[in-house]
MARTIRO-744721 format. One record per atom (N, C-alpha, C, CB): residue in three letters; y, z, x; atom name. Coordinates in steps of 0.2 Angstrom, whole numbers. Glycine has a CB too. Example, Ala and Ser with C-alpha at 12.3 -4.5 7.8 and 13.67 -1.06 7.14 Angstrom:
BEGIN
<"Ala" <-28 39 66> "N">
<"Ala" <-22 39 62> "CA">
<"Ala" <-16 39 66> "C">
<"Ala" <-22 45 57> "CB">
<"Ser" <-11 35 64> "N">
<"Ser" <-5 36 68> "CA">
<"Ser" <0 39 64> "C">
<"Ser" <-3 29 70> "CB">
% end
This chain:
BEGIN
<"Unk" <444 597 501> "N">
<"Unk" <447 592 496> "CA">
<"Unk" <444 594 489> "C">
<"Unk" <446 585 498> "CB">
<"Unk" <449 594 485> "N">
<"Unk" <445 598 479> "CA">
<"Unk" <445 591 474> "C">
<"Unk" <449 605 476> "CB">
<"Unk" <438 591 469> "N">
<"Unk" <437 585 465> "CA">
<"Unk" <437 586 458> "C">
<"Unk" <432 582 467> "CB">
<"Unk" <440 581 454> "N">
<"Unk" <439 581 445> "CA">
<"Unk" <437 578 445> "C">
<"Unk" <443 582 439> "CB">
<"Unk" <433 577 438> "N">
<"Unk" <431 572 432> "CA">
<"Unk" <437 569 429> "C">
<"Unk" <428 577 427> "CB">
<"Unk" <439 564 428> "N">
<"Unk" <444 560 427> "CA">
<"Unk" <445 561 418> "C">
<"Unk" <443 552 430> "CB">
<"Unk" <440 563 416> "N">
<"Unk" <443 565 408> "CA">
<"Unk" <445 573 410> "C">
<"Unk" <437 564 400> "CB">
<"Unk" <444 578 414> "N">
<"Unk" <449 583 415> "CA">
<"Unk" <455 583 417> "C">
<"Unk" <446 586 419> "CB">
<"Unk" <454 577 421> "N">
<"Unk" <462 574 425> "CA">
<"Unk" <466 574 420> "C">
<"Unk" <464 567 429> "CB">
<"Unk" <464 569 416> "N">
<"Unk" <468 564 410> "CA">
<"Unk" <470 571 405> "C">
<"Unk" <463 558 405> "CB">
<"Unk" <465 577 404> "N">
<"Unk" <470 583 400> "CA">
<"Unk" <473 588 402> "C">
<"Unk" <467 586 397> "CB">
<"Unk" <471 589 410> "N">
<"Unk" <478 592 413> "CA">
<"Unk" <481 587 419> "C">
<"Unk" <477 601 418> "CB">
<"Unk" <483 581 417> "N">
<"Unk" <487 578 420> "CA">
<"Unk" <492 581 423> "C">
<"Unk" <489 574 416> "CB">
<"Unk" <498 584 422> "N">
<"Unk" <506 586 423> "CA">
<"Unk" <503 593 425> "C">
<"Unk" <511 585 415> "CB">
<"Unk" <499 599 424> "N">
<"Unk" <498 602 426> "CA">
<"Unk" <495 603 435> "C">
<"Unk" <496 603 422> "CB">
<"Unk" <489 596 435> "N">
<"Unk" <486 596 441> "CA">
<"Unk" <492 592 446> "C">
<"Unk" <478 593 440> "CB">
<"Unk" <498 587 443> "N">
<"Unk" <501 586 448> "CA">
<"Unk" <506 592 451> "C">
<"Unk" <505 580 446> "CB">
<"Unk" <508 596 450> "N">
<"Unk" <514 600 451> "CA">
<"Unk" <509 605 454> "C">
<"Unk" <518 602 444> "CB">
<"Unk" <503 606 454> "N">
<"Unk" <499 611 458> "CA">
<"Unk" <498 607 463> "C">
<"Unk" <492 613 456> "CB">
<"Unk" <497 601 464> "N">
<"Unk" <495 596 472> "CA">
<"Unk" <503 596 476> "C">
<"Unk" <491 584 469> "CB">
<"Unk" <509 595 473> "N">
<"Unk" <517 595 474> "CA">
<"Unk" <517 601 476> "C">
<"Unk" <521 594 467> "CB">
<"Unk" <515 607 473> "N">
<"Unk" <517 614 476> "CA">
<"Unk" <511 618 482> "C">
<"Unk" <518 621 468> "CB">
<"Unk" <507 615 481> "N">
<"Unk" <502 618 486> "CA">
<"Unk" <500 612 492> "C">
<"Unk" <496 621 480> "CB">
<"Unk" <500 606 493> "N">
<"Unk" <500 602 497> "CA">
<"Unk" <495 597 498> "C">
<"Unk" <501 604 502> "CB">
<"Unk" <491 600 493> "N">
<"Unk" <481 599 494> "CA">
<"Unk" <483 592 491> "C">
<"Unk" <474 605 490> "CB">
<"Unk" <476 590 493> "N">
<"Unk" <475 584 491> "CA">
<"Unk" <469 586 484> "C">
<"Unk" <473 577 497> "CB">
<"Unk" <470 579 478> "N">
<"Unk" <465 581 474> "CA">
<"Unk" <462 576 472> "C">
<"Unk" <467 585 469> "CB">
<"Unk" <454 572 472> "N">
<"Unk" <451 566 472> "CA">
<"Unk" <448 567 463> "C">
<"Unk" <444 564 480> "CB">
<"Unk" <450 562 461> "N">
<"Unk" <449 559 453> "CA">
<"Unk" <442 555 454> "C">
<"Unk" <457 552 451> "CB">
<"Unk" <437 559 451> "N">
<"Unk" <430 556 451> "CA">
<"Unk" <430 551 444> "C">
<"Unk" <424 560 452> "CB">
<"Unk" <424 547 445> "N">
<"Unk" <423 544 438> "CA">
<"Unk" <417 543 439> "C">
<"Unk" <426 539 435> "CB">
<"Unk" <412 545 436> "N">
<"Unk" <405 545 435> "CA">
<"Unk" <402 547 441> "C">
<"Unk" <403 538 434> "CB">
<"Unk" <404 550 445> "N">
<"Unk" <403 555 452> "CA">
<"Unk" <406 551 459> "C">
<"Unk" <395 558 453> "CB">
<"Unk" <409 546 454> "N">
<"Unk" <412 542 462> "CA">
<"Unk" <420 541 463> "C">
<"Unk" <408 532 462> "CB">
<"Unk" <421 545 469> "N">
<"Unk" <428 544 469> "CA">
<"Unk" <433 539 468> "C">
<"Unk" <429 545 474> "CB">
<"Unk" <438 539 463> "N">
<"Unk" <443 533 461> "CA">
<"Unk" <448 531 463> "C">
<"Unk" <445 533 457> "CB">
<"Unk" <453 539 463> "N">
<"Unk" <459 540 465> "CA">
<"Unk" <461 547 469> "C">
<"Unk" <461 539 461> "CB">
<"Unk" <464 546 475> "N">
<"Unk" <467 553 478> "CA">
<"Unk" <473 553 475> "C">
<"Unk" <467 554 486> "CB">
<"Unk" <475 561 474> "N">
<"Unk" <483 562 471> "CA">
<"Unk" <484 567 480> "C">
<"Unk" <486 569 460> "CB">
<"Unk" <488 564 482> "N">
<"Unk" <494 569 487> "CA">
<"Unk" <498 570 484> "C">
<"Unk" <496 566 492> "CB">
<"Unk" <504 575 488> "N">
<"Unk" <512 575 488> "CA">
<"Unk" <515 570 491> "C">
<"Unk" <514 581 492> "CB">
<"Unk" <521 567 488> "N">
<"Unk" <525 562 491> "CA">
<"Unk" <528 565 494> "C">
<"Unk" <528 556 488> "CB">
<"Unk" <528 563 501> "N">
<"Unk" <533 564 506> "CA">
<"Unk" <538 559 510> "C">
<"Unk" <531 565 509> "CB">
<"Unk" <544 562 503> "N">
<"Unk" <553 561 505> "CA">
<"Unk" <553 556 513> "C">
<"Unk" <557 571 506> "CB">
<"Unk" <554 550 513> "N">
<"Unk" <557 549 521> "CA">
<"Unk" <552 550 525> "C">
<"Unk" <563 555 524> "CB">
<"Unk" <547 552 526> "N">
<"Unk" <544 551 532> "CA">
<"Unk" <540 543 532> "C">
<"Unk" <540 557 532> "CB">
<"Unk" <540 541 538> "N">
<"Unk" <538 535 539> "CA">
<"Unk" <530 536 542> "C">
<"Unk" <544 529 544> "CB">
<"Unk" <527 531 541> "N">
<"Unk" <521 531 543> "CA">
<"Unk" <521 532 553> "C">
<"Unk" <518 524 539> "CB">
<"Unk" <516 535 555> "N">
<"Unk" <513 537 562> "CA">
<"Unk" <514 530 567> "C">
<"Unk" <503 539 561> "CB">
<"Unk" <511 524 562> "N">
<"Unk" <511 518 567> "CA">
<"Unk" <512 512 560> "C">
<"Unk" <503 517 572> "CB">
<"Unk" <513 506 566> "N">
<"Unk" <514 499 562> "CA">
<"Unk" <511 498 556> "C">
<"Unk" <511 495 565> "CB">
<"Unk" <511 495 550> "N">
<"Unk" <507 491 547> "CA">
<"Unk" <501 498 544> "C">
<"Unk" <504 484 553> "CB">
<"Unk" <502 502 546> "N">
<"Unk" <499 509 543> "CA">
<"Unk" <490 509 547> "C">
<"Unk" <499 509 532> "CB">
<"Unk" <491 506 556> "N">
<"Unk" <486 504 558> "CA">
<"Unk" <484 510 561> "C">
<"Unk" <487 499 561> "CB">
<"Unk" <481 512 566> "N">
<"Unk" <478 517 572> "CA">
<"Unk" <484 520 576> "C">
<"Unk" <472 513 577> "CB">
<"Unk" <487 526 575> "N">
<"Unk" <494 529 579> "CA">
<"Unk" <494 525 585> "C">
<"Unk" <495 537 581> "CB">
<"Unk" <487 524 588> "N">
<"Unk" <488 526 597> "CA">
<"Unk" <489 516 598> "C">
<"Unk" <477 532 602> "CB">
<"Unk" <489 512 592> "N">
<"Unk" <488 506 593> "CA">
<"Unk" <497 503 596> "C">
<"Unk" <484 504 585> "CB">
<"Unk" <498 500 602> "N">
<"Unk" <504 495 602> "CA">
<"Unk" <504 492 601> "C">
<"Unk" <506 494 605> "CB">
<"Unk" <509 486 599> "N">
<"Unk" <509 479 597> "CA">
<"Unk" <514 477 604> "C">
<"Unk" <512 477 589> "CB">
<"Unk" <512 473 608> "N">
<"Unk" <516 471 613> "CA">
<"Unk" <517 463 614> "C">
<"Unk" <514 473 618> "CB">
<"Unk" <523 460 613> "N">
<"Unk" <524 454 614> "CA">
<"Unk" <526 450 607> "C">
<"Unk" <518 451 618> "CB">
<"Unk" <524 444 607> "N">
<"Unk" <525 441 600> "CA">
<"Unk" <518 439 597> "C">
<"Unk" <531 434 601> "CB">
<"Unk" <518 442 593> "N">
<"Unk" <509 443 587> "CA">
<"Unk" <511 437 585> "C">
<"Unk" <506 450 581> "CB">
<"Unk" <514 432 580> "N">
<"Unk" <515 427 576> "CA">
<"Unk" <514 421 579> "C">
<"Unk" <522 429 574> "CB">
<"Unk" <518 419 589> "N">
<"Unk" <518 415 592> "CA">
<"Unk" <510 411 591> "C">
<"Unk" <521 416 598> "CB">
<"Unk" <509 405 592> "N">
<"Unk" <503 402 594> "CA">
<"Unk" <501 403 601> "C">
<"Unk" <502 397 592> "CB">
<"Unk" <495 403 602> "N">
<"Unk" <492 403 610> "CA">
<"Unk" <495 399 613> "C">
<"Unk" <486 402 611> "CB">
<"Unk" <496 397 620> "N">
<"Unk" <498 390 621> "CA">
<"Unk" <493 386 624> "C">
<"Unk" <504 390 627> "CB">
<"Unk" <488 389 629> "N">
<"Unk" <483 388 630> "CA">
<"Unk" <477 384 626> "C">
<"Unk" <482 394 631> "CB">
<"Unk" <477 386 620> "N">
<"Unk" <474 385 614> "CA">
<"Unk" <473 378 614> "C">
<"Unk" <478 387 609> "CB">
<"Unk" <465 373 616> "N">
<"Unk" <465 366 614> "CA">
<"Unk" <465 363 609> "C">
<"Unk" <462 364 616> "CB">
<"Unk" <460 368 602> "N">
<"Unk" <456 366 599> "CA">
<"Unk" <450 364 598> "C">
<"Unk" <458 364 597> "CB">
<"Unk" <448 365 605> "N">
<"Unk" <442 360 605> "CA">
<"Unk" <437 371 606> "C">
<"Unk" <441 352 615> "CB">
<"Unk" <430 368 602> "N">
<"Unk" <426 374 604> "CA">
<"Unk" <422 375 611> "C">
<"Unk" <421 376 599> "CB">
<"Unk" <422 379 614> "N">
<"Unk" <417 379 621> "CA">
<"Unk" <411 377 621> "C">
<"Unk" <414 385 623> "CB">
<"Unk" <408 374 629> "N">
<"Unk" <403 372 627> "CA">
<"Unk" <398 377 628> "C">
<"Unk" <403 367 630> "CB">
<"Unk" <391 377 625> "N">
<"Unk" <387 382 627> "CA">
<"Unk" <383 379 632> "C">
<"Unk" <383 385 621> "CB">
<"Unk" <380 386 636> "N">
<"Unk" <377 383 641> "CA">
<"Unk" <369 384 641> "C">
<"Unk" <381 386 648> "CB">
<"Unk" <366 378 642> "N">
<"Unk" <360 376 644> "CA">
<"Unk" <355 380 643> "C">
<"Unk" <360 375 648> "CB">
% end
């Protein structure tokens, strides 16, 4: 992953996007030696791997929204 100084960014701005667009790389926008901003390529249509842009291998099964039914309100008791 290759890095700049963000006042280099800011003077090849339009140059360094069309190099990250034609070549695929990603390029991280430092500032004061701490990373700010990554530039990628946008990619047309493709949807993200998983849900909510969570862990691919992650399922969601059932209804996430419903409440528990179980659920008394009351907290457990601890034991002794």
């Amino acid at each position: 992953m290759q890095t700049i100084q963000a006042s280099e960014f800011k003077a090849k701005c339009l140059a360094l996007m069309d190099d990250v667009a034609r070549s695929g790389r990603v390029l991280v926008v430092t500032k004061n030696g701490r990373p700010i901003v990554e530039i990628h390529p946008y990619s047309l249509g493709q949807k993200l791997a998983s849900p909510l842009g969570l862990h691919p291998s992650l399922q969601i099964k059932g209804d996430i929204v419903k409440p528990i039914e179980r659920f008394s309100g009351r907290r457990p008791q601890r034991k002794k």
